[in-house]
Backbone as CSV, one residue per row, in Angstrom:
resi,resn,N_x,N_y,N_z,CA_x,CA_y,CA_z,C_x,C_y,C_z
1,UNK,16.046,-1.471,-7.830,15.848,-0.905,-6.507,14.438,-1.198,-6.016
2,UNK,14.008,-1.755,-4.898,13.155,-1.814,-4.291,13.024,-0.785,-3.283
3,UNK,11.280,0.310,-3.632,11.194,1.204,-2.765,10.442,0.544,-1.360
4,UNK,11.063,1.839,-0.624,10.155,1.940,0.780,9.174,2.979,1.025
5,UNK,8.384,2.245,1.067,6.937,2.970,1.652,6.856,2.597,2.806
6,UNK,6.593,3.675,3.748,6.028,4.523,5.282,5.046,3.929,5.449
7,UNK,4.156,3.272,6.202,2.488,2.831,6.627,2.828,3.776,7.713
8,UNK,2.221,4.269,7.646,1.750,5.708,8.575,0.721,5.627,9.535
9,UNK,0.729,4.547,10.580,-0.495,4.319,10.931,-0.308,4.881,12.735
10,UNK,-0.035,5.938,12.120,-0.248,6.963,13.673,-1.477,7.641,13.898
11,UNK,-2.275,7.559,14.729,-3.333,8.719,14.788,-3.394,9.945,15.362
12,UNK,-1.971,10.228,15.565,-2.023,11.651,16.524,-1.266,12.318,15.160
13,UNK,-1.968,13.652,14.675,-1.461,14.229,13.693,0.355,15.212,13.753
14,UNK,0.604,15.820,14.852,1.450,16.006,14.650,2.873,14.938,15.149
15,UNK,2.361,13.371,15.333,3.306,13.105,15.602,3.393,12.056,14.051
16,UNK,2.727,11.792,13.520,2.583,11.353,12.511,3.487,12.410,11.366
17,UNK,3.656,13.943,11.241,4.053,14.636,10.545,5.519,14.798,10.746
18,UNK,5.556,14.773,12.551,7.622,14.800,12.553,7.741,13.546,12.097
19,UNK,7.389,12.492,12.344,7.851,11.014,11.217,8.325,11.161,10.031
20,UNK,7.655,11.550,9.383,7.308,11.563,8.084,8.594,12.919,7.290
21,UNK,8.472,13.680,8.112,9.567,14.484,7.948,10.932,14.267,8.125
22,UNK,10.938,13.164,9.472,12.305,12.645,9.586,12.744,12.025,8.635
23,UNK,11.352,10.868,8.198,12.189,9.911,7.878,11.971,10.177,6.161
24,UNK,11.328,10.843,5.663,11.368,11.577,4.143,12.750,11.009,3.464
25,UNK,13.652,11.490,3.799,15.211,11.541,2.753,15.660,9.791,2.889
26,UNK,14.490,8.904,3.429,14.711,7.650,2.869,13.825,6.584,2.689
27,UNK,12.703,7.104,2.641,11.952,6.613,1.774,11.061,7.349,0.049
28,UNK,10.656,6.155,-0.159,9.654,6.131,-1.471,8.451,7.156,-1.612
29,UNK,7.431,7.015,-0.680,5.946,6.451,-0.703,6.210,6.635,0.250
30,UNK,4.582,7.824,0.909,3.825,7.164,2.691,2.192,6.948,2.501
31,UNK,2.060,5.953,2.860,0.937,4.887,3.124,0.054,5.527,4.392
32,UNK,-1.176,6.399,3.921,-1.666,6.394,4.785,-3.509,6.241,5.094
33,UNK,-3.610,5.029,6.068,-4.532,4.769,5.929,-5.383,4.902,7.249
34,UNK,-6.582,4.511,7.713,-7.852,5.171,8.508,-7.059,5.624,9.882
35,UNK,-6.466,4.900,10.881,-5.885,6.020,11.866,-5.671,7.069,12.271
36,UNK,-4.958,7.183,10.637,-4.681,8.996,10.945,-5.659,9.450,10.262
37,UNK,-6.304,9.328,9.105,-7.537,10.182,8.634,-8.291,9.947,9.703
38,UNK,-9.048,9.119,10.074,-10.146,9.249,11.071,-10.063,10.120,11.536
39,UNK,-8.249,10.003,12.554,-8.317,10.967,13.708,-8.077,12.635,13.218
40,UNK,-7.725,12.572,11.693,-6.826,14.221,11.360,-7.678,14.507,10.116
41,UNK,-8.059,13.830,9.572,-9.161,13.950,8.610,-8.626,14.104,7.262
42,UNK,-9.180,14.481,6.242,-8.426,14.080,5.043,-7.421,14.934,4.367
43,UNK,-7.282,15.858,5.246,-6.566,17.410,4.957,-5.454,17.233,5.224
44,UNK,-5.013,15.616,5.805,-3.756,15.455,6.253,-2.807,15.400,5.191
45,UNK,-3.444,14.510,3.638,-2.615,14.775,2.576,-1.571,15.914,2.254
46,UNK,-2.963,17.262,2.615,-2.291,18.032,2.705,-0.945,19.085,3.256
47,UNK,-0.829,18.137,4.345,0.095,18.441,5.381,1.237,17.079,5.340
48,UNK,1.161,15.966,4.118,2.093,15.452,4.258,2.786,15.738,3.088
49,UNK,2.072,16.782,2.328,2.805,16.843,0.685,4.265,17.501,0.533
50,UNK,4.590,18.049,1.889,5.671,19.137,2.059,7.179,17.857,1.361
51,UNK,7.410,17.083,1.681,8.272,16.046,1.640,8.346,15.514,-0.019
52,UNK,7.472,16.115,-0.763,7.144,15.892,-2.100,6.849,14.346,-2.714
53,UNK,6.664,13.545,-1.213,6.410,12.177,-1.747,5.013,11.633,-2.276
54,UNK,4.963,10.460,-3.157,3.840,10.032,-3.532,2.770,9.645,-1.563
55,UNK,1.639,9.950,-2.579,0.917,9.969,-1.036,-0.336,8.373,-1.627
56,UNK,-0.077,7.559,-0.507,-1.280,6.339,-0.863,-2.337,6.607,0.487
57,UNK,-3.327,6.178,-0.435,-4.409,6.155,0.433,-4.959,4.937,0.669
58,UNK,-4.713,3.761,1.842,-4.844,2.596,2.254,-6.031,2.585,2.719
59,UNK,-7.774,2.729,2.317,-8.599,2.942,2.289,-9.093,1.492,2.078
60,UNK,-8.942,0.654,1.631,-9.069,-1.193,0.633,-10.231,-1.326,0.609
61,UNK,-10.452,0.139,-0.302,-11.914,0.580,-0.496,-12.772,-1.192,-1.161
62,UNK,-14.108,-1.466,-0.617,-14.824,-2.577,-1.184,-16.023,-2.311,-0.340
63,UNK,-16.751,-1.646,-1.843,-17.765,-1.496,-2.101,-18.340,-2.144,-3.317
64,UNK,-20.138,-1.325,-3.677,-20.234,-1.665,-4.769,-19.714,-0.997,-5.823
65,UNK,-19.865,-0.947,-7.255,-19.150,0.380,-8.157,-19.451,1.764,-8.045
66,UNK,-20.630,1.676,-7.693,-20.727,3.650,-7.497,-20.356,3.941,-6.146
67,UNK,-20.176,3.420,-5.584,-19.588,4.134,-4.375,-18.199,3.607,-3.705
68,UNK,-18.016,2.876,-4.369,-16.171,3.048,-4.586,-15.587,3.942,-5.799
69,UNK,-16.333,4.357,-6.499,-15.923,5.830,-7.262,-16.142,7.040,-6.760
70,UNK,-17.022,7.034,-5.847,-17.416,8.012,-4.935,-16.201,8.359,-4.148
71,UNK,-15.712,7.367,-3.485,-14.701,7.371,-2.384,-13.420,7.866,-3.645
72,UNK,-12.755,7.139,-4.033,-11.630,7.635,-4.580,-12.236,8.932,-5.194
73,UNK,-13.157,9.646,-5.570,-13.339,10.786,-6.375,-12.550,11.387,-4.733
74,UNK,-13.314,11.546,-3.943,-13.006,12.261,-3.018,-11.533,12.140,-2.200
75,UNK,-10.747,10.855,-2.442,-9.796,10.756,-2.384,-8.426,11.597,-3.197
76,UNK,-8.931,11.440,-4.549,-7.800,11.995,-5.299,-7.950,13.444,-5.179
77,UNK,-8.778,13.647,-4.952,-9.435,15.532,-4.810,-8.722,16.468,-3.509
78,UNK,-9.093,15.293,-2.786,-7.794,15.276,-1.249,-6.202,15.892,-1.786
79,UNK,-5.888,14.940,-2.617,-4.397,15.307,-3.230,-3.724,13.698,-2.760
80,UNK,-4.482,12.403,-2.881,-3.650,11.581,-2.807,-3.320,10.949,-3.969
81,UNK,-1.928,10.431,-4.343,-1.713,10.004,-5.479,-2.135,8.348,-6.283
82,UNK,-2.342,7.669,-4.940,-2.784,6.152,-5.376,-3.947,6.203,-4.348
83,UNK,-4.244,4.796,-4.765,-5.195,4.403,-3.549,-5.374,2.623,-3.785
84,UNK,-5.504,1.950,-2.478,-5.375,0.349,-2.360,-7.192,0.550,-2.490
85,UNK,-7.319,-0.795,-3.543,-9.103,-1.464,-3.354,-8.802,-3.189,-2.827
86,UNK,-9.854,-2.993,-2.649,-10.274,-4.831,-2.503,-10.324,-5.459,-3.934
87,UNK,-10.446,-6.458,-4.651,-10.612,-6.985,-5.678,-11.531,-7.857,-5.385
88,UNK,-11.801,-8.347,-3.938,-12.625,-9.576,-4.238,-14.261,-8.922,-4.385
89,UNK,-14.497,-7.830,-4.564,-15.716,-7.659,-4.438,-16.233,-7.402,-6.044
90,UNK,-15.292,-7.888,-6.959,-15.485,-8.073,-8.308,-15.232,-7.239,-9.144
91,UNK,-14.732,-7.678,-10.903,-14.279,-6.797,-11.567,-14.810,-5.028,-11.505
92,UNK,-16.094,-5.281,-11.772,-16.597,-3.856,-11.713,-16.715,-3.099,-10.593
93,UNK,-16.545,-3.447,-9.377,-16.072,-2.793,-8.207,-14.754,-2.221,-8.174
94,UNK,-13.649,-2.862,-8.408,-12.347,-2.894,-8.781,-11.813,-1.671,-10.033
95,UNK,-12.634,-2.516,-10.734,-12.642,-0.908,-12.438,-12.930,0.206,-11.794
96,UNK,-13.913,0.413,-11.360,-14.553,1.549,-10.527,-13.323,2.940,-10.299
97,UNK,-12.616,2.026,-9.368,-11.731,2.642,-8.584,-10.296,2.743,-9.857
98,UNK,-9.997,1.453,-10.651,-9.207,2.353,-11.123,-8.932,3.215,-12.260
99,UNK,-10.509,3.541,-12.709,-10.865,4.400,-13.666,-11.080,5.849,-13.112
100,UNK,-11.110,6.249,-11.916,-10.993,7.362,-11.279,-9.651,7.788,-10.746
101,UNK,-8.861,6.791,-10.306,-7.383,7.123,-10.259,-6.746,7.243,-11.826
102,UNK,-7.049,6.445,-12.639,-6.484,7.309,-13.883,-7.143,8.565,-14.654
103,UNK,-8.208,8.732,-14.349,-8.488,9.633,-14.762,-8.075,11.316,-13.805
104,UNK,-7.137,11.070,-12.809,-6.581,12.338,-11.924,-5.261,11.856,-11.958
105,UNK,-4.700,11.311,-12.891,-3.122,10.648,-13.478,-2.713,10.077,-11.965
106,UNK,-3.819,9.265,-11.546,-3.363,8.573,-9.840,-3.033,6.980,-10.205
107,UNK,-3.070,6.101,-9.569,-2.657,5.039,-9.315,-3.485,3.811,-8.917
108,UNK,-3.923,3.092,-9.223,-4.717,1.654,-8.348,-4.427,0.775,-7.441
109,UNK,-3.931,0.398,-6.781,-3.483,-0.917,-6.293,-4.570,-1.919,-5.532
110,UNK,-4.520,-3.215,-6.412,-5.601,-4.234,-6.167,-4.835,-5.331,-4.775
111,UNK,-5.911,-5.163,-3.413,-5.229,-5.978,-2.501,-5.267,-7.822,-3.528
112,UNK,-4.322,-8.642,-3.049,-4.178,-9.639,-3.915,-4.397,-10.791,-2.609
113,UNK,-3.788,-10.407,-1.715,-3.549,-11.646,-0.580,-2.971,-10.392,0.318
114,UNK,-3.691,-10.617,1.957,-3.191,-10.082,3.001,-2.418,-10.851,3.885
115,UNK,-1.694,-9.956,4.747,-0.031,-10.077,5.218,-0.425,-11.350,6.568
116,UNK,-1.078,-10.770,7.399,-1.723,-11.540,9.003,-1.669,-12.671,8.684
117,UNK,-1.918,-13.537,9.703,-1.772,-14.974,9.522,-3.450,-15.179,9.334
118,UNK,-4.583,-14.540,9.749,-5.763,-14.752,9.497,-6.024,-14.865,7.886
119,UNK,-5.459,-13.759,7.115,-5.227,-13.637,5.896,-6.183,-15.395,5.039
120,UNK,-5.092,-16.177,5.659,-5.359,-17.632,4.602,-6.549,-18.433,4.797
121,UNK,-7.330,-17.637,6.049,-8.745,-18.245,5.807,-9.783,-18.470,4.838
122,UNK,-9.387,-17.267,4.318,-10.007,-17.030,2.300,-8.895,-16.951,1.226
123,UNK,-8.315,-16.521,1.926,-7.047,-16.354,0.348,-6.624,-16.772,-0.074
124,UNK,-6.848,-18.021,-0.351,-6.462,-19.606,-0.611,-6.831,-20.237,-1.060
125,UNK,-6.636,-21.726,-1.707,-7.111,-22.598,-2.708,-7.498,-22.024,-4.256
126,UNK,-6.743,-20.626,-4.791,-6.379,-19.914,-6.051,-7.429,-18.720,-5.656
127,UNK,-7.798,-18.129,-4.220,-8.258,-17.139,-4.612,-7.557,-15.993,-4.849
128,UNK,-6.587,-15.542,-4.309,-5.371,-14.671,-4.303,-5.228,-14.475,-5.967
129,UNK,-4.696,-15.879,-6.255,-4.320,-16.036,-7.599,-5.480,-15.359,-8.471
130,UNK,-7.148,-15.640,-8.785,-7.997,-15.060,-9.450,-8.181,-13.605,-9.251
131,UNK,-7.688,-13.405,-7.786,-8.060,-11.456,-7.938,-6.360,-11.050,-8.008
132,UNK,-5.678,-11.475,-8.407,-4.145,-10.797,-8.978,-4.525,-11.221,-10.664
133,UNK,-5.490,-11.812,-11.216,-5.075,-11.637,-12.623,-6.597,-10.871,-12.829
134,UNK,-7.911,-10.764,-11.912,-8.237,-9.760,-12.362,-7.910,-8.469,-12.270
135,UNK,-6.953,-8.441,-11.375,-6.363,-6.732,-11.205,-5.314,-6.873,-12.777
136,UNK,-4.838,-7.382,-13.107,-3.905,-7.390,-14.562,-5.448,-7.522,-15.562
137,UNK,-6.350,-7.974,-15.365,-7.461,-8.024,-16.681,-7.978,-6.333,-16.449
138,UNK,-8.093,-5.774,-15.136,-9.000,-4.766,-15.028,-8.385,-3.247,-15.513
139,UNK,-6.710,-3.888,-15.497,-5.930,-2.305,-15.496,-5.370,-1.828,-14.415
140,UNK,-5.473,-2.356,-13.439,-4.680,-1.775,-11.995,-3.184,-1.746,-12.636
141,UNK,-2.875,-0.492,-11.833,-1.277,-0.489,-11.483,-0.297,-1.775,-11.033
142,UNK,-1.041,-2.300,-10.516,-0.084,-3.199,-9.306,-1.372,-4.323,-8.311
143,UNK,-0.292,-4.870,-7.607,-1.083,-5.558,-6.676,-0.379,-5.322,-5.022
144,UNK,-0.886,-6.015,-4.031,-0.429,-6.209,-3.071,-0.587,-7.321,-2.355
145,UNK,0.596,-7.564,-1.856,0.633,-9.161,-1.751,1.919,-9.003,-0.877
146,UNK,1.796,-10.716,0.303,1.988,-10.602,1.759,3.856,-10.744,2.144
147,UNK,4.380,-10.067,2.230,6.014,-10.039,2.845,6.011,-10.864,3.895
148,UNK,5.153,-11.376,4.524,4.696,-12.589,5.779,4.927,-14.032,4.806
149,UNK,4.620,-14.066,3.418,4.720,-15.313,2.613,5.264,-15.168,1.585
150,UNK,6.913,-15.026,1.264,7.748,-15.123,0.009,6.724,-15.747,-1.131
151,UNK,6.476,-16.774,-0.685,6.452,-18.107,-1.752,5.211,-17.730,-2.279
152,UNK,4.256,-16.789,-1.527,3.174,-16.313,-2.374,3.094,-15.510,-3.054
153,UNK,4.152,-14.558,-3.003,4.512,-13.218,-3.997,5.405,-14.128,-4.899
154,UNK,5.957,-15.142,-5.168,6.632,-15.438,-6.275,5.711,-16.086,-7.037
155,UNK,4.487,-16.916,-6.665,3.484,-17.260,-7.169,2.684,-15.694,-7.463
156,UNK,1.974,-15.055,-7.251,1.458,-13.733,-7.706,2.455,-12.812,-8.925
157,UNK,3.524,-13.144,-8.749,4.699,-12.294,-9.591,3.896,-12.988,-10.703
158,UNK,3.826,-14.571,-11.164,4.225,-15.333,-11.858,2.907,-14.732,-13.074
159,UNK,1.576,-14.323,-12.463,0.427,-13.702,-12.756,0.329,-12.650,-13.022
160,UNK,1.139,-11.531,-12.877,0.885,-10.339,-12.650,1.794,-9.208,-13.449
161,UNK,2.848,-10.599,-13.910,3.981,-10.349,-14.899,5.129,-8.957,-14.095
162,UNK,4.937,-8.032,-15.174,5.691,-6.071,-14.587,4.737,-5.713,-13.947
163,UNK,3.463,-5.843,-13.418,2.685,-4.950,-12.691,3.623,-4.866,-11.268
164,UNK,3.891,-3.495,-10.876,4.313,-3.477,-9.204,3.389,-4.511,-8.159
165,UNK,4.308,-4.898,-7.664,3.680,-5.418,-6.531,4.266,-4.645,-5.141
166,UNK,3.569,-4.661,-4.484,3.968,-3.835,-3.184,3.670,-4.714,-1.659
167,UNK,4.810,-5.031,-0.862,3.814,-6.037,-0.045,4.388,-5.627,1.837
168,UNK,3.173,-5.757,2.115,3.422,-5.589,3.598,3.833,-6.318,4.711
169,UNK,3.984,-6.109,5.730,4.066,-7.307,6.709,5.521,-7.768,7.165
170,UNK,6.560,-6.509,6.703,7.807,-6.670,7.058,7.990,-6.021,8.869
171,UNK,9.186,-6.703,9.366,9.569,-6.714,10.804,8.164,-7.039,11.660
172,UNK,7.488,-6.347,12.137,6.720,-6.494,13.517,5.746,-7.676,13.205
173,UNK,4.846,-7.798,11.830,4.481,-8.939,11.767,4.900,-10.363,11.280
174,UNK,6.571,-10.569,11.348,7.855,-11.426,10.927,8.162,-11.408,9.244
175,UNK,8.054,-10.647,8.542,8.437,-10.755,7.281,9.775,-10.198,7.372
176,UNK,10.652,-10.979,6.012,12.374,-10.670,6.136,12.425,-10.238,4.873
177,UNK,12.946,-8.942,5.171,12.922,-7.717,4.061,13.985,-8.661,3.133
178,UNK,15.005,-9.040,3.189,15.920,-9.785,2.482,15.528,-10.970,1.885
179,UNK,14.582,-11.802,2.448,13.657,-12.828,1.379,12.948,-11.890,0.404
180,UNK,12.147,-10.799,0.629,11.203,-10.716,-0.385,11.884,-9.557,-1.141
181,UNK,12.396,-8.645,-1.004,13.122,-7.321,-1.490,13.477,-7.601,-3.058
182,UNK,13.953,-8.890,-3.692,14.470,-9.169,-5.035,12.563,-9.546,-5.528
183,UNK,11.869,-9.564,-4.858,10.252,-10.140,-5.459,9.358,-9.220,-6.111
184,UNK,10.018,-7.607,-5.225,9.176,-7.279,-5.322,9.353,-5.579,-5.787
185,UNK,8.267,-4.797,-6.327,9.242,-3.840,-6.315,9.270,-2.680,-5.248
186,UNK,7.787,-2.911,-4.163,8.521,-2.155,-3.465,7.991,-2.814,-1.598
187,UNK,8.807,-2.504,-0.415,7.787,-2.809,0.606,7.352,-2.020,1.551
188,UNK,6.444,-2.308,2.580,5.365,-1.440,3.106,5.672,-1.749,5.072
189,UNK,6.293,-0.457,4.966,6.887,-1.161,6.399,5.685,0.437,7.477
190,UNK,5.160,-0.317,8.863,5.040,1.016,9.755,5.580,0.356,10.656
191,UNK,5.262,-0.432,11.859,5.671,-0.361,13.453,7.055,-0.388,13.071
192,UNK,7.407,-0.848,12.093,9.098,-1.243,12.164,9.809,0.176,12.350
193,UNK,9.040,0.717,11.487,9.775,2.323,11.432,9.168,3.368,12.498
194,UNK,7.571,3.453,12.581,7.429,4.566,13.065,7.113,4.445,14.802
195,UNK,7.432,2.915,15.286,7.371,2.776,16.499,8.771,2.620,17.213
196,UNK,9.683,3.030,16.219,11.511,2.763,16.606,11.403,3.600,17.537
197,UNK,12.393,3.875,18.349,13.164,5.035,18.963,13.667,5.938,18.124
198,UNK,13.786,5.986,16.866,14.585,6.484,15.983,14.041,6.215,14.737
199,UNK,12.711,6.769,14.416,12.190,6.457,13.056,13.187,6.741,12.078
200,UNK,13.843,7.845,11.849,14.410,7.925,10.787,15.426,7.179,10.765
201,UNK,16.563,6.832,11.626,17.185,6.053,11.626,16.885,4.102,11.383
202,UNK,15.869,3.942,11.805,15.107,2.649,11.295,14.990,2.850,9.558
203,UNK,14.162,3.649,9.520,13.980,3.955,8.224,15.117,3.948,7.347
204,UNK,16.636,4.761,7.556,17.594,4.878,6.622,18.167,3.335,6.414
205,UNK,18.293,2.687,8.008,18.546,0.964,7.920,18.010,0.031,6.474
206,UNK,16.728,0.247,6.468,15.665,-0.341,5.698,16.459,-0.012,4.503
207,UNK,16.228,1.328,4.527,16.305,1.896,2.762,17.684,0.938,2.327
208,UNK,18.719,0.822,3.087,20.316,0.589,2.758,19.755,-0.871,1.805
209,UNK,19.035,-1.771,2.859,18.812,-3.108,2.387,17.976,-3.268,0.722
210,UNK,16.619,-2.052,1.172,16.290,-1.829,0.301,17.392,-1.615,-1.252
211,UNK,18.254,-0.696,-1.698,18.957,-0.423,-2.240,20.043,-1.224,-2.800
């Protein structure tokens, strides 16, 4: 089964919460990153925990090491259960972060390659490839890697072995949930869902394929 995770990238707090409520009974995971904290602040965790789902914090924290431990300290303290870093800003930036998510039994996820078509200005010629096997050298959970490019998550799989991969960039920015869904184990959908007419109903669509 490939899960679905919510990108939650609403900034108005209570409309972000009927979403999330609707569309709960079919998804995984909600993904939520600066939009809505900026605008609702970090207490929102708290107000999305009702649904009992894992909560990510899409932060792609990249810093140096003490203060990307800083950030996830204050992250997991929030009550979120994972949190996305950067990798390219080097192993010990990377460790940082996911030595503080395991140490609050949380989660890592190392970005590997992004979804946009800007994405391949750097992520390319094996860099993707070097920060998906330092996220497998460093201990991360998982990686993330682009639903916009099959052929690069089957190359990243190939590195990364069982680590989850989680990848974004399905419907609004053209990724086809049905190419990548067998790649991966789970994907990261928002405009598709939370800009429908019918989030939850978008959402239950997804999950079916998903499943």
């Amino acid at each position: 089964m490939t899960e679905l995770i919510l990108a939650l990238d609403v900034p108005d707090r209570k409309e972000a919460l009927n979403i999330a409520e609707s569309c709960a009974p079919f998804i995984d995971a909600i993904k939520v990153g600066y939009p809505l904290v900026l605008s609702s602040g970090l207490s929102i965790a708290e107000d999305l925990a009702s649904p009992g789902l894992p909560l990510i914090a899409d932060f792609k924290v990249a810093d140096i090491p003490n203060t990307n431990r800083l950030i996830c300290e204050v992250v997991f303290s929030a009550g979120f259960d994972a949190v996305i870093a950067h990798g390219f800003v080097g192993a010990d930036a990377a460790r940082a972060c996911i030595e503080v998510a395991h140490s609050h039994s949380g989660k890592a996820y190392i970005v590997a390659e992004m979804s946009h078509p800007g994405a391949t200005e750097f992520f390319h010629d094996g860099v993707a490839e070097r920060i998906a096997a330092l996220a497998v050298r460093c201990g991360a959970d998982g990686i993330i890697a682009p639903a916009t490019r099959p052929e690069r998550v089957a190359r990243l799989r190939e590195i990364v072995g069982d680590k989850a991969i989680y990848s974004p960039g399905i419907g609004a920015q053209g990724g086809d949930l049905d190419a990548v869904a067998r790649l991966v184990d789970g994907v990261i959908v928002g405009r598709s869902i939370y800009a429908a007419d019918d989030p939850a109903a978008a959402a239950e669509r997804l999950s079916r394929i998903c499943r």
